[in-house]
N, C-alpha and C positions, 0 to 999 in steps of 0.2 A: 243265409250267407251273411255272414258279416263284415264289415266295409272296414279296412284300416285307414284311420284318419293322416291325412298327406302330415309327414314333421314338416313342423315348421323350423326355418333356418333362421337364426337372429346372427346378425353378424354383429362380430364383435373388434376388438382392436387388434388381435393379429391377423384382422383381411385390408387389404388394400382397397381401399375404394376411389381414390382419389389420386395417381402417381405424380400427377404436377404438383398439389397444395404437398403432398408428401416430402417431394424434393424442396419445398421452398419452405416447410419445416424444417426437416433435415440440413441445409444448409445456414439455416437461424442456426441451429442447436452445434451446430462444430462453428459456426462463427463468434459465438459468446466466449468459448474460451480463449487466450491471447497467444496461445503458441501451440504445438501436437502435442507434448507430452500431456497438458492440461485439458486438449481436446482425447486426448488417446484416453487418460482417466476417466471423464466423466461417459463417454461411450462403453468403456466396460462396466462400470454403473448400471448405466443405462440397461445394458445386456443382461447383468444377473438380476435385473429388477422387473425383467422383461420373462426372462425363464421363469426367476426362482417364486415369482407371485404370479405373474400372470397367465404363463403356461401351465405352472403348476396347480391355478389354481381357475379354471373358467367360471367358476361362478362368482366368483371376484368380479373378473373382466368382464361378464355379461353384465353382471350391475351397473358396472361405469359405463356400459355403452347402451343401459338401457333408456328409454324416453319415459319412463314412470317416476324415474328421478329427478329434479330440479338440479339445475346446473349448480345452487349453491347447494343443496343438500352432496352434490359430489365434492364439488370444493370441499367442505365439513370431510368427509369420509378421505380425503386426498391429503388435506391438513395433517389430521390425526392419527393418517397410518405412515405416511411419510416424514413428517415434521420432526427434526431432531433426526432420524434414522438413515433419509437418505440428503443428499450436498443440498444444500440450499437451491444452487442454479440449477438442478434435478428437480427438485420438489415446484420453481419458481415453472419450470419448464411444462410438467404434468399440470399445474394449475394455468398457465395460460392455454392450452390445447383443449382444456374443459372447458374455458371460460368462452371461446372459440369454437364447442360441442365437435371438437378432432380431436377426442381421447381414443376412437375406434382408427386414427391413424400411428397409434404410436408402436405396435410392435412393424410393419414399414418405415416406420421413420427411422427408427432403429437401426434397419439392415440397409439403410441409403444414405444415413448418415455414416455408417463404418464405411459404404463404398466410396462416397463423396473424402472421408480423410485421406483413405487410404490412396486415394488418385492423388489429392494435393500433396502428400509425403511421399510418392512415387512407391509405394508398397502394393506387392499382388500377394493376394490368398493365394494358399496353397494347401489342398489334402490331401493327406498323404495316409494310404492303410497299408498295413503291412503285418505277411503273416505271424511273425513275433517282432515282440517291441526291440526298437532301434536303441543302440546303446547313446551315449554322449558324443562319442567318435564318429559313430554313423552318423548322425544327425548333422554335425558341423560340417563335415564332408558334403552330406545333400544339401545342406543351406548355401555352401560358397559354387556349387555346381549349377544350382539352380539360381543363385541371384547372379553369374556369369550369362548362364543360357537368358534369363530375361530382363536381366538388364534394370534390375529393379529390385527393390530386397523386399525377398520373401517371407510370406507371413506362414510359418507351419502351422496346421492344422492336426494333429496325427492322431492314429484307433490304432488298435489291433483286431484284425479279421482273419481267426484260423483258417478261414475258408476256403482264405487264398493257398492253401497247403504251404508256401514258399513265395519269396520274393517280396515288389510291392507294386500297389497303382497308385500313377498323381492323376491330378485332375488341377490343372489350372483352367480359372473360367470354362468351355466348354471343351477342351481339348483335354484329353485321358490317354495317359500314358502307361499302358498297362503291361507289368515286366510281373506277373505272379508265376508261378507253375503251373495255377489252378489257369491261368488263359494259355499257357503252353501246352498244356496235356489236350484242352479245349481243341486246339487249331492239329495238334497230333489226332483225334479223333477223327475230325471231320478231313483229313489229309488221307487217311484210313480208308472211310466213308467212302470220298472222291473217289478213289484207288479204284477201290473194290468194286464200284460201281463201274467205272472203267474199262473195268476187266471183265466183267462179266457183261458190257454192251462188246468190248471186242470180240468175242468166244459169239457172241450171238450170231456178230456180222459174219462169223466166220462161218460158222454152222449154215446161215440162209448161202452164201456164197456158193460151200461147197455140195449143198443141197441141190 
């Protein structure tokens, strides 16, 4: 019988290990820039630098987070892929968190720095799927409804999900607002269900009764 050896798990920079040192990153990195628009820039940055290399790319990330490499040999590798490509205060940002060995904090920093702006600019996320895409009309219409209902302008997030056959669901933070077909035909089935079942414990009682 042969034994499969346990995987081993390396964690890398898009796990959390740390949520304090995270926040107190994160809060560095939206205080460097001098206003939101400047701060909003370099956090979208930050995001397609975060998907388009290091999500896309784990054996990238595992390197940087690995301990076989010397802090300056990251540095070197951090210089040379970033330098010139991405903002300075970007590049200046990835080299301090190495030099610090919290390069394995940066995709969290990431998603605590966009919630930390977005608190101080009073903006809430917003996703929105819908079973076909929303025209320009739609959209400004849910944007002036929904920054009414919260009071706060909202940030769309939008997909298309045929799945829903019709309509759409939001989801702000953990509250979901779900107006599809595909949840209405749902709650018509199990309404069905209920029924039926209903009906046939009434006929039951009926039967022991008149038994």
């Amino acid at each position: 019988m042969t034994e499969t050896a346990p995987e081993v798990y390396h964690r890398t920079i898009l796990d959390d290990a740390a949520p304090e040192l995270t926040r107190n990153y994160a809060e560095a990195l939206v205080n460097v820039a001098q206003n939101g628009d400047d701060a909003s820039a370099l956090l979208d940055e930050l995001d397609e630098l975060v998907a388009d290399i290091f999500v896309a790319n784990r054996r990238f990330a595992s390197m940087l987070s690995s301990p076989a490499l010397s802090t300056s040999d990251k540095d070197r590798i951090l210089s040379e892929t970033f330098g010139g490509r991405a903002s300075d205060t970007l590049t200046r940002f990835l080299r301090v968190l190495n030099q610090h060995g919290r390069l394995d904090l940066l995709g969290p920093v990431s998603r605590k720095a966009r919630a930390i702006l977005d608190g101080r600019l009073n903006r809430r996320p917003v996703s929105i799927r819908s079973a076909v895409a929303l025209d320009e009309s739609q959209q400004s219409a849910l944007y002036d409804r929904l920054a009414a209902m919260l009071g706060a302008t909202p940030v769309l997030s939008l997909a298309v999900d045929p799945s829903l056959i019709g309509g759409l669901v939001i989801q702000v933070g953990d509250d979901v607002y779900d107006a599809s077909v595909k949840s209405r035909l749902e709650k018509l089935r199990q309404g069905l269900i209920e029924g039926k079942t209903h009906e046939i414990s009434s006929r039951r009682d009926h039967f022991s009764h008149s038994a």
